[in-house]
KETORRO-488111 format. One record per atom (N, C-alpha, C): residue in three letters; residue number from 1; x, y, z. Coordinates in nm, 3 decimals. Layout:
BEGIN
+------+-----+---------+---------+---------+
| code | pos |       x |       y |       z |
+------+-----+---------+---------+---------+
|  ALA | NUM |       X |       Y |       Z |
...
+------+-----+---------+---------+---------+
***
This chain:
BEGIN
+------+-----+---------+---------+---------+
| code | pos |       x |       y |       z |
+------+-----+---------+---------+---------+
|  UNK |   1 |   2.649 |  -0.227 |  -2.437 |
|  UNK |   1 |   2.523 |  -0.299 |  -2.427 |
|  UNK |   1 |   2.434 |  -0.256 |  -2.543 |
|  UNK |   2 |   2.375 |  -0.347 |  -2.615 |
|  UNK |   2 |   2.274 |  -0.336 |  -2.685 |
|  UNK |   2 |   2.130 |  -0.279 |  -2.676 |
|  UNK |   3 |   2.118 |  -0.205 |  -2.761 |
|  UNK |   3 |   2.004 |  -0.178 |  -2.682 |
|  UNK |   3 |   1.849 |  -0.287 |  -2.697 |
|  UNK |   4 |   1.875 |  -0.424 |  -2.755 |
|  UNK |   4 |   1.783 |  -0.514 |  -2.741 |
|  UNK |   4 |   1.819 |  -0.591 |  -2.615 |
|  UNK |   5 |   1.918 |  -0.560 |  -2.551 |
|  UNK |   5 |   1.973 |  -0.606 |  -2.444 |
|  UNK |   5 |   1.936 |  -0.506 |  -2.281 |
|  UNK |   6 |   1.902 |  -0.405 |  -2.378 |
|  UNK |   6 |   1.805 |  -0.297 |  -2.272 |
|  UNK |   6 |   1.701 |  -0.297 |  -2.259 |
|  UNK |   7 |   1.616 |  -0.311 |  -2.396 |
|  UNK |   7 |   1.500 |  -0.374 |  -2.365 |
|  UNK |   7 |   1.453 |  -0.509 |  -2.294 |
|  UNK |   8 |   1.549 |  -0.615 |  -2.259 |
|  UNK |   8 |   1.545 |  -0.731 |  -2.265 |
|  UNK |   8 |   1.562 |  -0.706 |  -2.063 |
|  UNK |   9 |   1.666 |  -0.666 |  -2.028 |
|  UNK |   9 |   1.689 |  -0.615 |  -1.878 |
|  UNK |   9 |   1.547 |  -0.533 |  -1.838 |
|  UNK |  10 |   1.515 |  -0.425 |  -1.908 |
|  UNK |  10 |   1.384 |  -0.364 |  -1.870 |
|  UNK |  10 |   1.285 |  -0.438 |  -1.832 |
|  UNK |  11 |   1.237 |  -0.545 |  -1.887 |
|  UNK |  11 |   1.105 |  -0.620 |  -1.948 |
|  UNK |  11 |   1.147 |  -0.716 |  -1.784 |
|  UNK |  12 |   1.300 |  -0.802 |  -1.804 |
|  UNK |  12 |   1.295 |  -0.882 |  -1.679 |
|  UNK |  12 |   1.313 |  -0.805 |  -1.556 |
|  UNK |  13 |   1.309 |  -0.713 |  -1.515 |
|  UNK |  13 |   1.300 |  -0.576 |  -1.468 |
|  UNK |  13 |   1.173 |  -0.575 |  -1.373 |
|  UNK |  14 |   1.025 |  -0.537 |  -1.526 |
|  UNK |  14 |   0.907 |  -0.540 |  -1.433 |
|  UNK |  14 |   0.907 |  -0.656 |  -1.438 |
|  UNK |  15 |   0.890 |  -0.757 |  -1.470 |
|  UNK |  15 |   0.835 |  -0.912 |  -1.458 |
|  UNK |  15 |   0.856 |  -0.921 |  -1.260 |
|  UNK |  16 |   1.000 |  -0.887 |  -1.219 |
|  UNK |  16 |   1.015 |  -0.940 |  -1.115 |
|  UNK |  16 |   0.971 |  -0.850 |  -1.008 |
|  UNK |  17 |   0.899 |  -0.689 |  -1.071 |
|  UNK |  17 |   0.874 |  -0.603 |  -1.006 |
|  UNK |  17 |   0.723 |  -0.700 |  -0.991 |
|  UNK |  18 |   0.673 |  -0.746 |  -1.083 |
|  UNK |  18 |   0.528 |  -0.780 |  -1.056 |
|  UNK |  18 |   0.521 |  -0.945 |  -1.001 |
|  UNK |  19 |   0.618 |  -0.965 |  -0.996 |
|  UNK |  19 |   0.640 |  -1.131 |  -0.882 |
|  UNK |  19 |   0.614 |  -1.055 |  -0.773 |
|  UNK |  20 |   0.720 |  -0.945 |  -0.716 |
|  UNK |  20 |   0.715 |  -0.895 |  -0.595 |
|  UNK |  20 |   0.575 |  -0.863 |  -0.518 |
|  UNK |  21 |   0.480 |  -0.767 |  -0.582 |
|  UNK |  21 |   0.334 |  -0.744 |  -0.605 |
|  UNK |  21 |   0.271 |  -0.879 |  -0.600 |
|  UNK |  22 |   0.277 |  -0.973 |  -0.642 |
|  UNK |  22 |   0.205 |  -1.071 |  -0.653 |
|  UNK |  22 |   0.236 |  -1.165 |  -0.510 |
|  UNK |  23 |   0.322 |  -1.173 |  -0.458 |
|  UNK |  23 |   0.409 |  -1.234 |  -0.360 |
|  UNK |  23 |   0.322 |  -1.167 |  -0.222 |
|  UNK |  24 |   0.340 |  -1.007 |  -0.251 |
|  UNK |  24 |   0.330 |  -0.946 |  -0.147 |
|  UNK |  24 |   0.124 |  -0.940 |  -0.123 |
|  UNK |  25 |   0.039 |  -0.944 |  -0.192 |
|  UNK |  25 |  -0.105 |  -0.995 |  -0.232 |
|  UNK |  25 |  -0.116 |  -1.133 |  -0.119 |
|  UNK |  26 |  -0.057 |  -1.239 |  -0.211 |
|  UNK |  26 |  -0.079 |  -1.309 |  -0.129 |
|  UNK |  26 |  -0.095 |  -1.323 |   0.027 |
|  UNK |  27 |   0.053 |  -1.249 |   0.064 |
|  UNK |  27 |   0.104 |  -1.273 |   0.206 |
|  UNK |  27 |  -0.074 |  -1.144 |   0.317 |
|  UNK |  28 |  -0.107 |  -1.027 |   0.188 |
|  UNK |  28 |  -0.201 |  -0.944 |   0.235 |
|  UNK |  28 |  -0.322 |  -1.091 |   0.252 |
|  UNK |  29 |  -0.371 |  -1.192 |   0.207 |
|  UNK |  29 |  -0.479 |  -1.261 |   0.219 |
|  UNK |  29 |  -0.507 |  -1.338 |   0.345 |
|  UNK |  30 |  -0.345 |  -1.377 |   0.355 |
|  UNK |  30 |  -0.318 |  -1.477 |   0.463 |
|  UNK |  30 |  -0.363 |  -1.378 |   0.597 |
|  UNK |  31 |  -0.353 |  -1.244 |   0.588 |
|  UNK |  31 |  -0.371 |  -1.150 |   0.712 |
|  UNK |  31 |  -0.534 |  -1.065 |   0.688 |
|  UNK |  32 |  -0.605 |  -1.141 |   0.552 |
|  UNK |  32 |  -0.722 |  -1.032 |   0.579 |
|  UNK |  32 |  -0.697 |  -0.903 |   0.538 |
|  UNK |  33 |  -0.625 |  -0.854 |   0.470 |
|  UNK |  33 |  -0.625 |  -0.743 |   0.450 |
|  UNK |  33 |  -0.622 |  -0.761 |   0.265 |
|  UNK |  34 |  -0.731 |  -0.765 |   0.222 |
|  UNK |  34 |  -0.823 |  -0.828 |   0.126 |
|  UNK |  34 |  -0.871 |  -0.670 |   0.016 |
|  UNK |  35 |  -0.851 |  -0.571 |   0.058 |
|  UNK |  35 |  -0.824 |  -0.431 |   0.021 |
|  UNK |  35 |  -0.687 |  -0.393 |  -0.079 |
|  UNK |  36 |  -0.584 |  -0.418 |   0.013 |
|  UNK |  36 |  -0.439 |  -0.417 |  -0.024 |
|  UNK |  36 |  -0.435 |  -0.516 |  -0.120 |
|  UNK |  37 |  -0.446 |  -0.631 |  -0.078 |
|  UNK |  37 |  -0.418 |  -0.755 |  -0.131 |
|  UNK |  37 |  -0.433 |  -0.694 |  -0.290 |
|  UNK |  38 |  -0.607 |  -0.652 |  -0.337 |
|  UNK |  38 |  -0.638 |  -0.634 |  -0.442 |
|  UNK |  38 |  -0.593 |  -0.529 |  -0.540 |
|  UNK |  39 |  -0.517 |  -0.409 |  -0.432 |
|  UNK |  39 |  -0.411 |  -0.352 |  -0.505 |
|  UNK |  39 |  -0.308 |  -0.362 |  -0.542 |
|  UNK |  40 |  -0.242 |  -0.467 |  -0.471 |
|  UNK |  40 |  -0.109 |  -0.542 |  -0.529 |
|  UNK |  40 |  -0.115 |  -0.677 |  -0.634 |
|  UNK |  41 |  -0.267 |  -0.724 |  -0.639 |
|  UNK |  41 |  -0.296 |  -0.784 |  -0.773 |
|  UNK |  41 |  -0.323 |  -0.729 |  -0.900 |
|  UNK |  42 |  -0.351 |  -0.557 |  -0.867 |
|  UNK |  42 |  -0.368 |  -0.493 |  -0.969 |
|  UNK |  42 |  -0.228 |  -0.468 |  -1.021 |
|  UNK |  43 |  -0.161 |  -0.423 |  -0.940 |
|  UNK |  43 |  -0.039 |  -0.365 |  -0.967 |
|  UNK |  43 |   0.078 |  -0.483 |  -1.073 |
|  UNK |  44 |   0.063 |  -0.628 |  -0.988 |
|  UNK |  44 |   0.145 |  -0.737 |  -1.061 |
|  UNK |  44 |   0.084 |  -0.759 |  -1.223 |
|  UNK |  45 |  -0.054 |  -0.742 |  -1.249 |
|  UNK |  45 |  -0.058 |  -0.721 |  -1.325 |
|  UNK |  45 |  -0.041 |  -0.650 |  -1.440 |
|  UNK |  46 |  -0.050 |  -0.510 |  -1.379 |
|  UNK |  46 |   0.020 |  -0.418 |  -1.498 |
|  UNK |  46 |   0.167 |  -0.399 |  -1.536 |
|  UNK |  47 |   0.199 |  -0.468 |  -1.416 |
|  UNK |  47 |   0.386 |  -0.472 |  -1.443 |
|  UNK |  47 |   0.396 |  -0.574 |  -1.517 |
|  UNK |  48 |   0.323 |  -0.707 |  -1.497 |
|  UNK |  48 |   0.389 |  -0.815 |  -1.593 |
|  UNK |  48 |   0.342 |  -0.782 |  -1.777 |
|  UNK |  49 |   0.166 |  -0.709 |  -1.770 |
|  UNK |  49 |   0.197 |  -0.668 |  -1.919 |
|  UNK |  49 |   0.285 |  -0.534 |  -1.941 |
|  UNK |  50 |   0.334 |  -0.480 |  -1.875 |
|  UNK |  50 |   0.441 |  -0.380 |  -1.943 |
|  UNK |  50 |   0.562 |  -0.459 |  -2.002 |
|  UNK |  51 |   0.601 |  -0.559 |  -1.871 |
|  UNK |  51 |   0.730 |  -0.637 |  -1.896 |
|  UNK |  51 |   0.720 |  -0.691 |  -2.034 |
|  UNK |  52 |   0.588 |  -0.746 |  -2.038 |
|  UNK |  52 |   0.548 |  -0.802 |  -2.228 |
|  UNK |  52 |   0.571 |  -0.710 |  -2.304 |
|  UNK |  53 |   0.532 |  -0.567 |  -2.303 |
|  UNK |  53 |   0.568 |  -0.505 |  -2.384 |
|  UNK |  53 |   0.709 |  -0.457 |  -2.434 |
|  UNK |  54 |   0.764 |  -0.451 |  -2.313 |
|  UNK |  54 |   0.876 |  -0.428 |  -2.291 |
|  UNK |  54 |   0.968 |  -0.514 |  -2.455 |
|  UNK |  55 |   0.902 |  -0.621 |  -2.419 |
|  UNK |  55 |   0.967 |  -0.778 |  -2.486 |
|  UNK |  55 |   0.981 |  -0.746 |  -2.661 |
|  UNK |  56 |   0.850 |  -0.645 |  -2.705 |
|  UNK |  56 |   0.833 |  -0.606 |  -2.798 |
|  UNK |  56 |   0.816 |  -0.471 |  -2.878 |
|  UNK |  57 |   0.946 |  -0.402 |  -2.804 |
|  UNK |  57 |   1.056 |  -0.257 |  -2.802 |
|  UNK |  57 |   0.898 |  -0.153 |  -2.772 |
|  UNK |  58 |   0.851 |  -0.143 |  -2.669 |
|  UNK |  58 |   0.724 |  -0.092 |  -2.615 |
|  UNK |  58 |   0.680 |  -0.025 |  -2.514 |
|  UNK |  59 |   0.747 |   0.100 |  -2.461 |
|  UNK |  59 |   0.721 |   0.186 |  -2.347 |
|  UNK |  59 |   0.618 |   0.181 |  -2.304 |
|  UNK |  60 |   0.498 |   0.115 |  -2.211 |
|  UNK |  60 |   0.405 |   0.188 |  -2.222 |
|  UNK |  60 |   0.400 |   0.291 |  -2.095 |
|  UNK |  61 |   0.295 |   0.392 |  -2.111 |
|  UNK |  61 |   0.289 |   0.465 |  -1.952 |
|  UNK |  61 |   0.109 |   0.511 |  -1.915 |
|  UNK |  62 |   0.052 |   0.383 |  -1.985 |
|  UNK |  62 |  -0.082 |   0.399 |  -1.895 |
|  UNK |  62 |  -0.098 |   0.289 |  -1.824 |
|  UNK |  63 |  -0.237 |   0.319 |  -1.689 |
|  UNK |  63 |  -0.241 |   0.237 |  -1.582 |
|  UNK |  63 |  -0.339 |   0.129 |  -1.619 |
|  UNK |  64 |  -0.337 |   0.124 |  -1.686 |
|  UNK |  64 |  -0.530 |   0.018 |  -1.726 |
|  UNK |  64 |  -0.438 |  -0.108 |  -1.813 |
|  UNK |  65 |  -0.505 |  -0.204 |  -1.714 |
|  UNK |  65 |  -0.446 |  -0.339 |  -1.772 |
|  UNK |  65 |  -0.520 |  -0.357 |  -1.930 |
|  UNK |  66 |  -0.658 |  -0.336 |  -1.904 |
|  UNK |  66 |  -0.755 |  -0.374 |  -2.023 |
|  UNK |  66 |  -0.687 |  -0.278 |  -2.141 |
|  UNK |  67 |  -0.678 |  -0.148 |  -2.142 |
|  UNK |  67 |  -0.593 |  -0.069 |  -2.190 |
|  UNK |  67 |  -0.462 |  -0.165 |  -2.247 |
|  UNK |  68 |  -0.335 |  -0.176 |  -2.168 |
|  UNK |  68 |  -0.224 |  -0.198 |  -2.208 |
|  UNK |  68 |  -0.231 |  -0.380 |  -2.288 |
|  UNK |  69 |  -0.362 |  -0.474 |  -2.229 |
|  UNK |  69 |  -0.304 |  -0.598 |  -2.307 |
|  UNK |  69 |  -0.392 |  -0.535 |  -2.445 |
|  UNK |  70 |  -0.465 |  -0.447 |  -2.491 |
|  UNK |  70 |  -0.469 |  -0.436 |  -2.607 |
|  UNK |  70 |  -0.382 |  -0.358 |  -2.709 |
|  UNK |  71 |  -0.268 |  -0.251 |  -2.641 |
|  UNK |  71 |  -0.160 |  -0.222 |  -2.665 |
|  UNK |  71 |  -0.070 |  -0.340 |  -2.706 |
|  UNK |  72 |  -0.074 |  -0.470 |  -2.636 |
|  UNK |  72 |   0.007 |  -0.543 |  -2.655 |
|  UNK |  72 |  -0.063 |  -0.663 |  -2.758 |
|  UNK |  73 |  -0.151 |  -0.672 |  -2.746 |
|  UNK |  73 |  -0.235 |  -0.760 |  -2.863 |
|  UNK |  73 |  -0.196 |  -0.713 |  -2.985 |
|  UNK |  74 |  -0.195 |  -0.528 |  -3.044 |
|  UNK |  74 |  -0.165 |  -0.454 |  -3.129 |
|  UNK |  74 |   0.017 |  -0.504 |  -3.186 |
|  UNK |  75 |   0.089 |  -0.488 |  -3.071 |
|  UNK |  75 |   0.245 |  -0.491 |  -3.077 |
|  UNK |  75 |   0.294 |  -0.617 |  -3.123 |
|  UNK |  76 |   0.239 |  -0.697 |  -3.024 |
|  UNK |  76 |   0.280 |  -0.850 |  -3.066 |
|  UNK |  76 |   0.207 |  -0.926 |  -3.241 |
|  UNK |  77 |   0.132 |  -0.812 |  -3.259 |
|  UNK |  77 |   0.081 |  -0.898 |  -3.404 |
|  UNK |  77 |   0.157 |  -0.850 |  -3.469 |
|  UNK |  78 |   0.162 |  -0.752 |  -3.482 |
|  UNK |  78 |   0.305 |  -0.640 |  -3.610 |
|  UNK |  78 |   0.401 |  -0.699 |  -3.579 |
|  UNK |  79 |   0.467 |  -0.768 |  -3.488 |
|  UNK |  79 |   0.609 |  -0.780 |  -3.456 |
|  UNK |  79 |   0.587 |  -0.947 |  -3.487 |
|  UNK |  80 |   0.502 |  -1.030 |  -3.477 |
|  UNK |  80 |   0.475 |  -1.143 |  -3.461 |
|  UNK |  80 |   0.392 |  -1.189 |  -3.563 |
|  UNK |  81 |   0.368 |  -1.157 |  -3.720 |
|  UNK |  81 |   0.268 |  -1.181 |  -3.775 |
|  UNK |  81 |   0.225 |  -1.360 |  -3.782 |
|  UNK |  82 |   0.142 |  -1.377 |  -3.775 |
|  UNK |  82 |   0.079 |  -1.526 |  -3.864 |
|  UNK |  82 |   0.136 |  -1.597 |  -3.939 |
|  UNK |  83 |   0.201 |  -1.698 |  -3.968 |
|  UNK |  83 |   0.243 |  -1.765 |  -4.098 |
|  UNK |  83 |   0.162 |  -1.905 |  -4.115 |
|  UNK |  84 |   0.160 |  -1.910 |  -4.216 |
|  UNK |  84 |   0.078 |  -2.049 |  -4.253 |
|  UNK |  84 |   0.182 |  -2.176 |  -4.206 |
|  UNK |  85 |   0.271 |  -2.112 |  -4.211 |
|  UNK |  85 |   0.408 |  -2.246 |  -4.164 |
|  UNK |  85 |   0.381 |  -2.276 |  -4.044 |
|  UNK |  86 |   0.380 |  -2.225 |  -3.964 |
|  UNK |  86 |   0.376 |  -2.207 |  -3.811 |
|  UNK |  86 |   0.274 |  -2.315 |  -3.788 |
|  UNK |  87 |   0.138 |  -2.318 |  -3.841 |
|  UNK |  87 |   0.031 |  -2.399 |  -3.770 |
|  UNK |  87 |   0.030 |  -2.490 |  -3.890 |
|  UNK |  88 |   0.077 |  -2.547 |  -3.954 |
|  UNK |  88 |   0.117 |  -2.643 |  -4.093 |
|  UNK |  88 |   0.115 |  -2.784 |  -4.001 |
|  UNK |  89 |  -0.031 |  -2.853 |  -4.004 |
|  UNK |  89 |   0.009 |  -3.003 |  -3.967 |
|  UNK |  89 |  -0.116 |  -2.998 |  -3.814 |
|  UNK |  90 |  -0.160 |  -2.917 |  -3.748 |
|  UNK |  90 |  -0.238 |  -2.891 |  -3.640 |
|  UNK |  90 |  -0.383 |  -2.861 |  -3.703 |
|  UNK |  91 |  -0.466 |  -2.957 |  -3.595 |
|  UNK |  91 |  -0.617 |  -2.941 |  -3.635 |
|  UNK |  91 |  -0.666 |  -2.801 |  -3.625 |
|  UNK |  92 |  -0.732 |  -2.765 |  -3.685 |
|  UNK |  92 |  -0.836 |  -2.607 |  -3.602 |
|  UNK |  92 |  -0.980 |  -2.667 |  -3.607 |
|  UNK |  93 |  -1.006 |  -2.826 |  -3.656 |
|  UNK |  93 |  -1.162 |  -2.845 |  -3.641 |
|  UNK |  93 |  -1.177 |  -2.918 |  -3.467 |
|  UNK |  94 |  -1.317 |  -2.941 |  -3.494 |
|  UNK |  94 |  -1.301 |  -3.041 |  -3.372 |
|  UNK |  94 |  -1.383 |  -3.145 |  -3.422 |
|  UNK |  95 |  -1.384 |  -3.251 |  -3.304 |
|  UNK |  95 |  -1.397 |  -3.402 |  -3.333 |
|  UNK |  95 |  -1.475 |  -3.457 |  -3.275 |
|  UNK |  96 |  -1.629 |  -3.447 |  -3.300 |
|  UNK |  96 |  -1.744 |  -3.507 |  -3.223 |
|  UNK |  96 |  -1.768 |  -3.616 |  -3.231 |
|  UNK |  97 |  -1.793 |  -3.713 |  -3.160 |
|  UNK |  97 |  -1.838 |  -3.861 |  -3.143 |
|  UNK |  97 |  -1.964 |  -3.873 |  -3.287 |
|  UNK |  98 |  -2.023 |  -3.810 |  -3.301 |
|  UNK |  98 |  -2.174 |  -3.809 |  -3.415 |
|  UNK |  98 |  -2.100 |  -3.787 |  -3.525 |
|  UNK |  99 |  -1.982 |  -3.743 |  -3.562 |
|  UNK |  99 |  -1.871 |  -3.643 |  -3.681 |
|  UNK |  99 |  -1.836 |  -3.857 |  -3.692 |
|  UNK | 100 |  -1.768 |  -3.904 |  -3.616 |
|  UNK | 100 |  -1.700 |  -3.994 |  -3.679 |
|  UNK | 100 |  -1.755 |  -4.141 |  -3.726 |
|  UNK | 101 |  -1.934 |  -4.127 |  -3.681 |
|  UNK | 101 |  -2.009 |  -4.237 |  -3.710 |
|  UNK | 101 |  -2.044 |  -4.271 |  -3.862 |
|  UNK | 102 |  -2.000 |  -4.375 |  -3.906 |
|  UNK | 102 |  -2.027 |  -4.407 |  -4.064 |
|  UNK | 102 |  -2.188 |  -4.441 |  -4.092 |
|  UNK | 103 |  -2.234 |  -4.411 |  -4.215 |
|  UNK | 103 |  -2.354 |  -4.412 |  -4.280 |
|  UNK | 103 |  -2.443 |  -4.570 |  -4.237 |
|  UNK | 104 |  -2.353 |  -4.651 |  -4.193 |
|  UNK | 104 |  -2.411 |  -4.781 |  -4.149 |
|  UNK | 104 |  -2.465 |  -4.767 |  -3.951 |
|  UNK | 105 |  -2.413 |  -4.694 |  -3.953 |
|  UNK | 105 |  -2.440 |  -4.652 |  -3.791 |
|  UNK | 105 |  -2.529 |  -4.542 |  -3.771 |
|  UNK | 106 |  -2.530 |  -4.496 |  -3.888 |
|  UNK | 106 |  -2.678 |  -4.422 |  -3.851 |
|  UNK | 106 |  -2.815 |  -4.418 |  -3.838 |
+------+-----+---------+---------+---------+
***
C-alpha cells in the first residue's frame, strides 16, 4: 500500500467518523437532549476538517475547528496554488442593471 493510499483511507476514515457524530446530533435533537446534540456537532466537525487535512498529507492533533480550518486554509494553498488557467474565461465582476444602461437611457 501506498502511502498516498494511507493517507487517502485515513482522511475517508474521519469523514465517516464525523457522518457518525453528525447522525448521532441529530437523533440527540429529536429527544431534546440539545447539550449532547451540540457536542456531537462539535465533534463531526473537527473530524470532517481533519479528514480534509488528511486529503493534503496533514496530521493534525488540535481540538479547535477555527484553529484546524486555518491549518487547512494554510495546507490547501501550498498544495493547491492559484493558476491563472484555472479561472481563464469566468467573470469576477458583477452586473448591475444601472452598469448595462447606455448613455441614451440616462
Amino acid at each position: 500500500m501506498s502511502l498516498e493510499d494511507r493517507w487517502r483511507i485515513e482522511a475517508r476514515r474521519w469523514l465517516e467518523d464525523a457522518f457518525e457524530d453528525y447522525a448521532a446530533a441529530k437523533d440527540l435533537t429529536q429527544t431534546h437532549h440539545y447539550a449532547l446534540a451540540c457536542f456531537h456537532c462539535q465533534q463531526a466537525a473537527e473530524k470532517a476538517v481533519k479528514a480534509a487535512l488528511y486529503t493534503v498529507h496533514f496530521e493534525a492533533r488540535d481540538h479547535s475547528v477555527s484553529r484546524l480550518l486555518e491549518e487547512l486554509s494554510l495546507r490547501a494553498a501550498s498544495k493547491y496554488p492559484p493558476s491563472s488557467t484555472t479561472t481563464q474565461g469566468y467573470s469576477t465582476g458583477t452586473t448591475r442593471p444601472q452598469d448595462t444602461q447606455t448613455s441614451t437611457q440616462a
